[in-house]
N, C-alpha and C positions, 0 to 999 in steps of 0.2 A: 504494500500500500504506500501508496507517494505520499509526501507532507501535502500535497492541498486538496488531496482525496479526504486524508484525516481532517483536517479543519474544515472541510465542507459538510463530513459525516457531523462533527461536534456542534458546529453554527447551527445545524438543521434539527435537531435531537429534539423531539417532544416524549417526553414522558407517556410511558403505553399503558391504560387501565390493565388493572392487575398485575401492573410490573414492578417494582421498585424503580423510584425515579431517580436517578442515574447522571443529573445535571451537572454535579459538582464533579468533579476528576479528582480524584485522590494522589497525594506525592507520589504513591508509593507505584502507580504506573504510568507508562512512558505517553505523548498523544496518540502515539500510532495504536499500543495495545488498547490506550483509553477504547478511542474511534473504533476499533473492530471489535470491543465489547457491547458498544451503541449499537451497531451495525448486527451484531449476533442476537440482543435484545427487541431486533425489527423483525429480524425474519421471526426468528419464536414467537412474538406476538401474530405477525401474519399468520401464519401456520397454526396458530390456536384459533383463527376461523373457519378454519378446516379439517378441526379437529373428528367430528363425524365422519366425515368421508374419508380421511385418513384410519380411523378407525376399522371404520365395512370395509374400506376397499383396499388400501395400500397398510395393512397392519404393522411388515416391516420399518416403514417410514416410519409409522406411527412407534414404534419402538425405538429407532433411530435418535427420532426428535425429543422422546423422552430422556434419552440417555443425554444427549446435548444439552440439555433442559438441566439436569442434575449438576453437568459439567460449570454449565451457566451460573448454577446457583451457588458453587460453594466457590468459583472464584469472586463473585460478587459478595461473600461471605468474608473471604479473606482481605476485601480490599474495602467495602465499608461497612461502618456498622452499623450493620442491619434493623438496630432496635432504634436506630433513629432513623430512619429512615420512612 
């Protein structure tokens, strides 16, 4: 990811219902890692409207995306704190 792919993803970042909002950047990671945690928090939210049919039809995915999902959650765990959040 280039520096002004990352500053485009970070300008543009609205907070996704049900998601932790994710506005502030933490010291402890870099813009580029910030931006593709923004960027992995988009899809996951898209993909949570298509949660059903991922379900019926594409179950793999739907496994997939769960397991990404977890992945999501505990680096978001380690980088802020979640109880304020």
């Amino acid at each position: 990811m280039k520096k002004n792919e990352a500053d485009l993803i970070i300008k543009n970042y609205k907070p996704h219902s049900g998601f932790h909002d994710l506005s502030k950047k933490p010291e402890t990671l870099t813009k580029r890692e910030y931006a593709k945690l923004l960027k992995a928090q988009g899809y996951l939210a898209w993909q949570e409207g298509n949660k059903k049919y991922l379900m019926e039809f594409e179950p793999t995915q739907w496994q997939d995306m769960k397991g990404l999902s977890m992945d999501f959650q505990a680096i978001v765990r380690k980088h802020w704190d979640v109880n304020k959040l």
